[in-house]
Each structure stands twice: as C-alpha cells, then as structure tokens.
N, C-alpha and C positions, 0 to 999 in steps of 0.2 A: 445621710445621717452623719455620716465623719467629718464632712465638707461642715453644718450647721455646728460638732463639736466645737472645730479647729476653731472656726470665728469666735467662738465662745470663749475659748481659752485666749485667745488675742484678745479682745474684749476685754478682758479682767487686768490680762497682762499690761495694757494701755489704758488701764483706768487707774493703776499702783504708778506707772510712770508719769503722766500727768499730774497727779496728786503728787506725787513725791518732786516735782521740777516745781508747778506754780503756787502751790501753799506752801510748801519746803522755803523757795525764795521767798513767796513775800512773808511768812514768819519771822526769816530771816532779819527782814527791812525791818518789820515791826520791832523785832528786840536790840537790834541796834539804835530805834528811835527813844527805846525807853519804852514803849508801851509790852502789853501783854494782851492780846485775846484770845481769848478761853476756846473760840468757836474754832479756830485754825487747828490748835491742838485737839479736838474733838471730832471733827472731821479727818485727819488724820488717822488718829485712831481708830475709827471707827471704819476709813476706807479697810487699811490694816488687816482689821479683825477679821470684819465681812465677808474678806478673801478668800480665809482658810473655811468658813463654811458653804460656801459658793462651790469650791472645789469639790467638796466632800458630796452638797449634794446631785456636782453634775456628773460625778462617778456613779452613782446611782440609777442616773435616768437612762433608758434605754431605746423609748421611739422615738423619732422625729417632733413630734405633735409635742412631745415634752418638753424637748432644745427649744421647739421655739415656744412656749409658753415660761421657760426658765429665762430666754433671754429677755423676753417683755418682762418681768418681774424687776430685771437689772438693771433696765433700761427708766423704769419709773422710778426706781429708788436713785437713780440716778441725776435723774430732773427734779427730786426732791431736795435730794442732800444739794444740788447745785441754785437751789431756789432760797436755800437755807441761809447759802455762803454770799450770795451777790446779798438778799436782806441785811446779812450783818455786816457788809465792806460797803453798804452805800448803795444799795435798791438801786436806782437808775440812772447814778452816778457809777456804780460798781465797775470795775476794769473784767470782774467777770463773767459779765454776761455774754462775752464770747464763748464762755463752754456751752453752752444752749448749742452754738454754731457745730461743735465737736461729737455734742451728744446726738444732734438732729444727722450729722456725717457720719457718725458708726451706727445707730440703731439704721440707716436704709441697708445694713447690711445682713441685716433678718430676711430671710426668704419671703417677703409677701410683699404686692403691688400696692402702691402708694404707700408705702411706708412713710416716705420723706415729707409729704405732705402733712399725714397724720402729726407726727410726732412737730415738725413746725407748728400746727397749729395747735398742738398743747404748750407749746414753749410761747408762743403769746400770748396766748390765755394765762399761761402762770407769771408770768411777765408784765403784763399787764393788769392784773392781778394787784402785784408789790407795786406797779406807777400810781394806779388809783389809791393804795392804802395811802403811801407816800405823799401823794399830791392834795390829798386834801386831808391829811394829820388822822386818819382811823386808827393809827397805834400807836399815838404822840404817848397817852401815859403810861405803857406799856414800857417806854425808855430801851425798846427792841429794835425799830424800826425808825430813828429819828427824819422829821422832813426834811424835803432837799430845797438846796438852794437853788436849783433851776425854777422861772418860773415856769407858768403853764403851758404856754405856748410852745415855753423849753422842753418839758418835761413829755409832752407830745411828740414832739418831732423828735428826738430821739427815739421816744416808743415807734414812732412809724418809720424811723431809719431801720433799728432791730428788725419790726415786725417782719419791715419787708427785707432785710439779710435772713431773716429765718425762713420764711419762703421759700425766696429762690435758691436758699440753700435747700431746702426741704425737698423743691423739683429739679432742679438738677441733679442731687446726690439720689434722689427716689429713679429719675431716668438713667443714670448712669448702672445704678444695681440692677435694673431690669434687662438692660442691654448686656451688664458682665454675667447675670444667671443667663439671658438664655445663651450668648456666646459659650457660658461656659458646657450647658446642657448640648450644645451643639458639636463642640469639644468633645463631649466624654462619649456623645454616640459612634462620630467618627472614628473615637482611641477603642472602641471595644467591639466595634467593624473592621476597624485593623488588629485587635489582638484576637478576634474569633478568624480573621483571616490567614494570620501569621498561626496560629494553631490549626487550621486548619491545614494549612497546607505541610505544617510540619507533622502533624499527622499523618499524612501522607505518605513524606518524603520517610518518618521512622515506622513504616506500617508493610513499603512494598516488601517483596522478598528479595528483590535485584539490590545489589550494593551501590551507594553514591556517596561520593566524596566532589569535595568545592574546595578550588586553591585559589591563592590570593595572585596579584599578577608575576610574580616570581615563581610562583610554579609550586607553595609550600601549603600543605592541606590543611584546610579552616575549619571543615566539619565531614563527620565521618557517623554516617549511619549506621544503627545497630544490626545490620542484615550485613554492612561490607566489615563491622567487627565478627561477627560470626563465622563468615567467609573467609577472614583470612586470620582469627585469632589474636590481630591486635588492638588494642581499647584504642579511644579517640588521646588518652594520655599518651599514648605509646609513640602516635604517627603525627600529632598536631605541632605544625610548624615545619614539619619535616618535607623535605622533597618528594612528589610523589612516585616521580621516578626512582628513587633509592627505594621508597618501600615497596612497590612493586619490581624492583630488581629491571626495572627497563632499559632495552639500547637498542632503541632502534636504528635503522638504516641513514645513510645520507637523505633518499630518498624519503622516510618520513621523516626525518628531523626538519625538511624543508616544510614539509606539510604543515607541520606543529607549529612553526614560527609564525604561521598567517592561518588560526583555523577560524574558517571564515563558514565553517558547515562543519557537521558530523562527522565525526576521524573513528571510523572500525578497525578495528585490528584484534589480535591477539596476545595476550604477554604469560608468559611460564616464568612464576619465582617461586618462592618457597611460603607456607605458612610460620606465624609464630612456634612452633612448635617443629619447624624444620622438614615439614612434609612437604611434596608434589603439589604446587596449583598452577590450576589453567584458567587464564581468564578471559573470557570475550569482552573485551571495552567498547564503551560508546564515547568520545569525549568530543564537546563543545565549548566554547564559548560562553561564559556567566557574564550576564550585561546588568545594569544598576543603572536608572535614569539617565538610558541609552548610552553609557558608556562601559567598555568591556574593561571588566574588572577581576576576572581571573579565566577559570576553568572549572567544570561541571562535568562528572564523569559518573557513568550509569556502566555497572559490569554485572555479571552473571559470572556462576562459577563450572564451566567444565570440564573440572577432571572428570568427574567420574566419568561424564558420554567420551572424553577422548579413550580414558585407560580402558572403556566396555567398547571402543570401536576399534583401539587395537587391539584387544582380547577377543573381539568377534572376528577380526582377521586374521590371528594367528589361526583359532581351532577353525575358519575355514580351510585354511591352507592345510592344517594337521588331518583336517577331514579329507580332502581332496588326496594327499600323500599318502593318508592311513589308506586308503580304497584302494588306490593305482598302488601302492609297495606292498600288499598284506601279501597278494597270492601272488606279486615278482619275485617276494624274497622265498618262498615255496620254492617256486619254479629253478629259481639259480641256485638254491641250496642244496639241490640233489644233484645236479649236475657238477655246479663245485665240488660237493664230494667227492664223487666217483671219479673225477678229475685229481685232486690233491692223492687221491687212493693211489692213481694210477700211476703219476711221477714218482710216486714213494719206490712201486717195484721197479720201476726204469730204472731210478737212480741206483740202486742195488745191482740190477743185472745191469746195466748198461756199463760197458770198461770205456766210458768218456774220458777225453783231455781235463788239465784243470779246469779250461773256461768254460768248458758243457756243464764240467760239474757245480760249477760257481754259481752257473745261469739256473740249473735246477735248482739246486738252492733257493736261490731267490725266488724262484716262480713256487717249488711249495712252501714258505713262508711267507709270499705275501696272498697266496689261495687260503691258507690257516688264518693269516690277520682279516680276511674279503669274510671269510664264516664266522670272527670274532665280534665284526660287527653287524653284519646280519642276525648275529644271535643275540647282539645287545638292544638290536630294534626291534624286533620280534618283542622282547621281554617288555621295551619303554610300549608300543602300541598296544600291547593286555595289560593293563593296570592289575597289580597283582592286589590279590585280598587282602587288606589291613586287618595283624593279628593285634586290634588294642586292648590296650591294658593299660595302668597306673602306675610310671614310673617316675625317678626322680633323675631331668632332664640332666643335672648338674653329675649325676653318678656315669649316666649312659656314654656322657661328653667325656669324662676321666676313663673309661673303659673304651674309648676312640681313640685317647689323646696316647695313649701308649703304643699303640701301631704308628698314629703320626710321626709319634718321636721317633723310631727308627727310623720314616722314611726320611725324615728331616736330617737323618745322620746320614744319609747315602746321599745329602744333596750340596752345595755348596757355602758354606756361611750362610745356612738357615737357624732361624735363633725364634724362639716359640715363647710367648708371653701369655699367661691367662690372670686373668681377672674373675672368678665363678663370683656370684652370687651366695652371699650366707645364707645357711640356712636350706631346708627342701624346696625345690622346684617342680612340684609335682606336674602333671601332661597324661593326658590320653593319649599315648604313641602306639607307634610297632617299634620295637626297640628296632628289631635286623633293619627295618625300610629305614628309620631317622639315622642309625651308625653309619649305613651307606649317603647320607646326607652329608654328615660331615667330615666325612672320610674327602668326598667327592669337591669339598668346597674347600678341605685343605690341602688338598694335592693340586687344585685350579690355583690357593694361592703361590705353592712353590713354584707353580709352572712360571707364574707370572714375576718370579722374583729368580733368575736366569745367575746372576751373580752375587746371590746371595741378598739377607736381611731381614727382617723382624714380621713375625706373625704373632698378630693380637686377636686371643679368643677371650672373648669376657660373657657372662651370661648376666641374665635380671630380670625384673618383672615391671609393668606399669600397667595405669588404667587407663582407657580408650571408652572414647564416647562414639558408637557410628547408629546412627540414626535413633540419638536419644536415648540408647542404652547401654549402658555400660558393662565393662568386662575387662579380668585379668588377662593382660595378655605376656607370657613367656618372649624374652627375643635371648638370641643367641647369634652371639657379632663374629665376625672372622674380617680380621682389617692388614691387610698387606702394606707394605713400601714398595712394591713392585711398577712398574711401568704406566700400569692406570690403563682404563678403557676410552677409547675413543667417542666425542659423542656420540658422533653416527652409527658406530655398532651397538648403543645399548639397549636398544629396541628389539635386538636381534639376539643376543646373548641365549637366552632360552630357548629358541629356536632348533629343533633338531638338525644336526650334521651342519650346524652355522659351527665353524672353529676358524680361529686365527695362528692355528697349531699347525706345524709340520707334520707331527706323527697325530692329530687329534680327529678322532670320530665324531664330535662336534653332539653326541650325548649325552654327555657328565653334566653340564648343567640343565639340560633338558629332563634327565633323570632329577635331576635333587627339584626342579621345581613340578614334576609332575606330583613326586612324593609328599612334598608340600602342599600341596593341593587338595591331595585327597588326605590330608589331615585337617582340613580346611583353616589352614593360616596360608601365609602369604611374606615376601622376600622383598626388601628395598633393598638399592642398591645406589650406592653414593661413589664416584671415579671421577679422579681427576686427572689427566694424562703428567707422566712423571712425579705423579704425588702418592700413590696408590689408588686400592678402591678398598670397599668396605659391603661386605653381603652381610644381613640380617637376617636372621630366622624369624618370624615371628609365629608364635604358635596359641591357638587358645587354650586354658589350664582344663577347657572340659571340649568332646567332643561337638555339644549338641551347640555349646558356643560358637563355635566353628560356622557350624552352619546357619546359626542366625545372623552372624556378621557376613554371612557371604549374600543371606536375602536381602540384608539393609543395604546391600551396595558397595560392598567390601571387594576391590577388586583382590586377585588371589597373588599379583604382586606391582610393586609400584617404586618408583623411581622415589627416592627419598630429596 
C-alpha cells in the first residue's frame, strides 16, 4: 500500500513539472509571437488547482483497492485534459501528441497486468477520435477544432505512425512494470527472510544467558549483549570501540598471545578483572574467529560468569580443611593443655627453689613464657573453633566504631609514626551486631593494620552505606573500610589470609584475622579486600542493616567474603 502511495505522489509531482516545462515554454513562444491562448492558461491552472485536491483526497484513502482506483481517475483526467490541448494546438498536427507517449509510460505504473496495453488503446481511440473530426471538417463551425492541412493519406499515416508508437510503447512499458513488480515482490520476500533471519538470530544472541561480545579485526568490541552487560555491569556505550582486552583486564602468556595472533579454532581460558562497580569477576571465555563471506573479520567471544562456583569452591575448601583441623586439633589441644599446664606449674617451683646460674635462669625463663604464649594460643583456638552465641541487638555501627577508635589511639601512640584518619558516615548507622564480637573486629583489623605499617603511616577508617542487588533483591548494606599504607599483601597469600595460624608474622598466631572473619560471618555479611604490594591494602566490613538480610543474601549466593 505505501509502494502504490509513493507512485501516486510521483505521479502528481511529474504531472506539475511537465506541465510547468512544455505549456510554460510554449506560452512562452506564444506571447512572444503576439498571440494569446486562452487554452494554455487554463490548463495551467487547472493542472495547478487540481493538485491541491488530489493531495487532500489521497490522505484520506486508506486500502489498496482505493490508490488504485484514485490513480485511474488521474490517469483519465489525464488523457482528457491531454486530448483537450493537442485539439486546440493542431489535432494531428499537434507537437503534443507525444504526451499520450508519457501518460501511456506512467499509468503501466499502477499495479495491474496489461495496463500498457489498455491505456495505449485508449490513446488511439481518443486520437483517432480528433483525426477523423479533423479530417473530414465535423467541427469546422465550431471554430474549435480547425481542419488540417495534411491530406488524407497524410492525415493516416501519421495516425498509424502514433498508433503504432502508442502500442509499442503501451507493450513494452506494460512488460517492463510487470517484470519491475514481480522483481520487486521478489525483493521484498527475500528482504523480510533476511530481516525475520537477522531477528532471529538476534534474538537469540540477546535471549541466551552466557555473555557475547563481537570485535572488529583490531581487536575493539562491535556489539555487546545484554547477559555480558549484566555480567560485568557495563552498557554496550561504555565498552563499544574499546579493546577488549582492557575491558576484561586481560594479559595473557607469551604462550597464548601466540595462540591469539592465528585463532584458527576455539581459545578457552580463563580471565579474573573486576566488574563496573569494582567487584571480583571470574570468567570462563570461549573465543573464536567471526567470518563474513568467508573472510575473518574479527572475533566472537561467548563467556560465562564464575565467580560465584570459584569463591563457593574456595569456600568449600577452606571449611573442608577448617573441618578436617577442627576434628584432629579439638581433643590435641585437650590433650596438651593439661599437660602444658602441669608443666608451666612445675618450672614456676624449679625456678624459685632451684639456686641456678644466670643462663639456667635465663633458659627457664624462656621456656615458661613461651609454655604461657603455647596455652595463649591454644586458648585462642579453642575459642575461634566454638563459635560463641551472638548477643544481637540494634546499634549504631558509627558509635560502636568511636568507642574502638579510643583504645586504637592509644595503641597507635605506643607505635611508630602511626597517624589514624576517619571518614564516619553522617548521620545513624544502624546494624543487628554483638557490640563485644564486632569491637573485637575492629580492634583486630586495626592492630593487622599497624602491624603491616612497621615504620610508621596513615590509617584510613571511613564508614557508609549502599544498595546491593544479589539475586534480584535489594538491600542496605553497612561497610566499614580500614585502608593502610603499609607494605601490601602478596597475590599468592590472599587466598590464605583468613586461614587459621596462616601468619606472615614473627610473633603472629595467625588467628586475628581468622577471628574477625568468622565473626563476620556469623553476622552474616562478608569482607573484601583490595592489596597492592608496596601500595597498602584496604579490608571492608560489610555488614547487612537487618539480621534476616544477612541471611537471605547468603542463600542467593553471597559468598561470606570476596576479593574486591
């Protein structure tokens, strides 16, 4: 139906420039000869006028059946007003009986078979018509129509030169529309077999759950599905054009950068960057080769996201290991805690009766204080392996932290060029805590950072709150930052960090932070931690503002801590 519009509006539009080019001109000639006819200026006009209603009523029309019974209306006032004009410039003499030729070439442009034929054989009939009035004086006193000075013989053979120009214009221009409608109808089924395919498959590609991105052969991402914006938090604005190695934070090996340069098949691997939002991701990639009428023209990459199965399969191997330790050390540290006593008991009287030299006495010494530090930590594992009862209640994290921060500062005055900055959050911070379990949290996280800062420097505690989406549901989440300048954590230890009696400490029982993250746990929030070696590190508390939150963020798959 739009197709049958458009010709329609061409149609009109090329019936004002015709008109306006050869009555325009020969007007022209006319009034430069001296003469006037009335009929040029009335045709004219009347093409003109005609326009503006034509227009108005093909806004109106809305089927098919209508376009084409409006363009046949336009089409006969056409061959009318054209019958009108050759009468009055000279019947079969006329210079224009060429538009017959014009009108017979646009109307095969209506959608129906033999057109061209038809309307040719009205254009001789009306043609022939005006030769017979002509040729034998039928409208001599009319002074309408005067006879022509061809004779008859004349007067024929040019009607049979037209006739037959109308014709074969009528069959050719009738075969050529029949061949441009059905190529075109052939056309449009292919364009909407390739656009049902091209949606198709882009449905597809923005429907799976696995993420895919397409780069161009430079290696810069062309398109970015909504499962790999999901996955790693940045829109197709954020990453389009961009390397996709930058945005995935990739560097691989010599070894596969060789692979990359010829991927001639599927390249698996693994790559760990960070999400928009600065969090832990892990991603299994599939990348290949994108071909384009057999030529490769970029790269096609299908990923999956596993954090979560990586941080739930190191979390199912720590508490194997914590299970395994908890069994074998529950009733060793029984066993050695009575005999260490009665041991530490017994050098106590030696040391008293015994009249030893200095170096006996020295040696006892040391051996009962380091039997008192052997029970200090056996008493501290005893305590981390029973999870002691959380007393909670409704406080204000921001108060609890200001009633810590006063013991810190002492111990930051007994240490060297320690300098203590905070940042609280305005305003209440409310939390379902244990006050005594979370004071021992960040007691424990601020004396980890002095440790780590040997020669002095800046300890940054700032508090706050945001909202977290994990598996579709949202919630306030509390965090509480402690960010050193100190030395920084090693990669390879920060997997370990948590890990009971893991310490990189001379005098360290390797439970401080094993304490602060079991305590966090069973408040059910969770600890990221961001280290750079020689940059500092930075631990985060995060805690949820209601207990029961806690634990729905721990069923949707919240692991209980995570590398930021």
């Amino acid at each position: 139906m739009g197709n049958i519009k458009a010709r329609i509006y061409w149609l009109m539009g090329l019936r004002v420039v015709v008109v306006t080019l050869l009555l325009g001109l020969s007007l022209a000639f006319q009034v430069t000869k001296g003469e006037r006819i009335e009929t040029f200026y009335a045709l004219i006009i009347f093409t003109y006028t005609v326009t503006i209603p034509y227009a108005l009523v093909l806004r109106r029309l809305t089927s098919s059946e209508s376009f084409v019974q409006f363009a046949w209306a336009q089409i006969t006032i056409d061959f009318l007003l054209e019958t009108v004009l050759i009468a009055r410039t000279g019947g079969i003499e006329s210079p224009f009986a060429v538009l017959y030729v014009i009108s017979v070439t646009v109307a095969s442009l209506v959608p129906r078979r033999r057109v061209g034929l038809l309307t040719a054989s009205l254009c001789i009939i009306l043609f022939g018509i005006l030769t017979n009035v002509q040729l034998y004086g039928l409208a001599e006193g009319w002074g309408w129509l005067p006879p022509t000075r061809l004779s008859a013989a004349e007067s024929l053979q040019a009607f049979g030169v037209y006739g037959l120009a109308f014709l074969v214009v009528g069959f050719l221009s009738g075969a050529l529309a029949d061949q441009l409608q059905r190529a075109d109808q052939s056309l449009r089924e292919k364009e909407q077999g390739l656009s049902r395919l091209r949606a198709f498959h882009e449905n597809i590609v923005h429907s799976i759950s696995s993420g895919v991105f397409t780069t161009d052969e430079r290696g810069c991402i062309t398109s970015f599905n909504p499962a790999a914006q999901e996955a790693t938090g940045y829109s197709i604005e954020q990453v389009q054009g961009r390397p996709w190695r930058e945005v995935f934070n990739w560097h691989p090996s010599e070894q596969e950068d060789e692979r990359l340069l010829d991927v001639s098949a599927n390249m698996r691997f693994e790559v760990e960057c960070k999400r928009a939002d600065g969090n832990r991701l892990v991603l299994g990639m599939t990348l290949a080769p994108l071909h384009e009428q057999g030529e490769e023209t970029g790269l096609v990459c299908v990923f999956k996201d596993l954090t979560q199965i990586r941080d739930l399969e190191e979390e199912m191997r720590r508490k194997e290991w914590l299970a395994s330790l908890g069994e074998m050390s529950a009733g060793m540290a029984h066993e050695i805690r009575n005999p260490l006593g009665a041991l530490a008991g017994a050098m106590q009287m030696l040391r008293k009766d015994l009249q030893a030299d200095e170096t006996s006495q020295r040696l006892m010494e040391i051996a009962v204080r380091e039997a008192t530090r052997l029970d200090t930590i056996i008493t501290e594992f005893l305590q981390y392996a029973r999870p002691p009862a959380l007393n909670l209640a409704e406080y204000d994290l921001n108060k609890v932290l200001a009633e810590t921060l006063d013991l810190v500062q002492h111990e930051a005055r007994a240490r060297t060029n320690i300098r203590i900055v905070t940042s609280l959050a305005g305003g209440v911070l409310p939390g379902q805590i244990d006050q005594d379990q979370m004071k021992q949290v960040f007691w424990n996280l601020a004396v980890n950072a002095f440790d780590a800062m040997p020669q002095g420097g800046q300890l940054t505690i700032a508090t706050g709150c945001r909202k977290i989406d994990a598996g579709g549901r949202k919630a306030d989440v509390v965090e509480i930052s402690f960010q050193d300048t100190g030395d920084g954590i090693p990669k390879k230890n920060l997997d370990k960090i948590f890990l009971p009696f893991f310490t990189t400490k001379k005098q360290g029982s390797g439970l401080g932070l094993a304490a602060v993250h079991r305590i966090v746990d069973l408040h059910g929030g969770w600890i990221k931690v961001d280290s750079q070696e020689r940059q500092g590190t930075r631990f985060v508390v995060c805690l949820p503002r209601s207990a029961d939150a806690g634990v729905r963020l721990w069923h949707e798959g919240r692991e209980p801590w995570k590398r930021s």
